[in-house]
N, C-alpha and C positions, 0 to 999 in steps of 0.2 A: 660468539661473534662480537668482535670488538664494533663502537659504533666510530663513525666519522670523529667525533670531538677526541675520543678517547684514542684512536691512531695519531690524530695531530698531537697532543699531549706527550706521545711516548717518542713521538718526533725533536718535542721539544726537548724532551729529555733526556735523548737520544746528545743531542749537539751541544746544550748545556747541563750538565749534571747539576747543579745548584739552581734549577729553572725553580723547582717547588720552594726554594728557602727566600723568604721576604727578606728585606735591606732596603735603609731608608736612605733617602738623598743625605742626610747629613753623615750617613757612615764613610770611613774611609774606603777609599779601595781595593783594599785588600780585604776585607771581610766580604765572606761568600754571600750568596745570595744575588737576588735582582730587583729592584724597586718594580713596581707596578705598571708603571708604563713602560718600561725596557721588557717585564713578561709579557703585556700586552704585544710589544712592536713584534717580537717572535712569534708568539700566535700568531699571528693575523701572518706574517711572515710562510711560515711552515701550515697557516689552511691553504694561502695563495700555489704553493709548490703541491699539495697534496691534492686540492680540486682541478688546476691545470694538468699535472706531471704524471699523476699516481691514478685516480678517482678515474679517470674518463679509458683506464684497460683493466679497471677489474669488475668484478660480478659478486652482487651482493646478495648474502642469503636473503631470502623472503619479502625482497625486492625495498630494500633501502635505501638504495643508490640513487632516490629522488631526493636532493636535500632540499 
């Protein structure tokens, strides 16, 4: 059973493929990846849609769906 962090994660990963690969403010923008705060802003982005959207019609094993 996946936990909360780890479905947002695969969310992220899901919309960006290059979510996991670091890139720094001075890189061009064509090199993959995402600086820190841009992976932060989608975290927090895809928790907001997965605790609104997703979280409040499903059922969690052995009752973890109290975050």
């Amino acid at each position: 059973m996946k936990t909360r962090d780890e479905i947002i994660i695969d969310m992220c990963y899901t919309y960006r493929h290059d979510y996991g690969l670091k890139r720094s403010d001075d890189d061009p923008p064509w090199v993959a990846g995402m600086t820190d705060r841009e992976r932060d802003g989608l975290w927090r982005t895809m928790a907001q849609i997965f605790d609104n959207d997703i979280a409040p019609y499903m059922e969690f094993k052995n009752d973890i769906s109290k975050f």
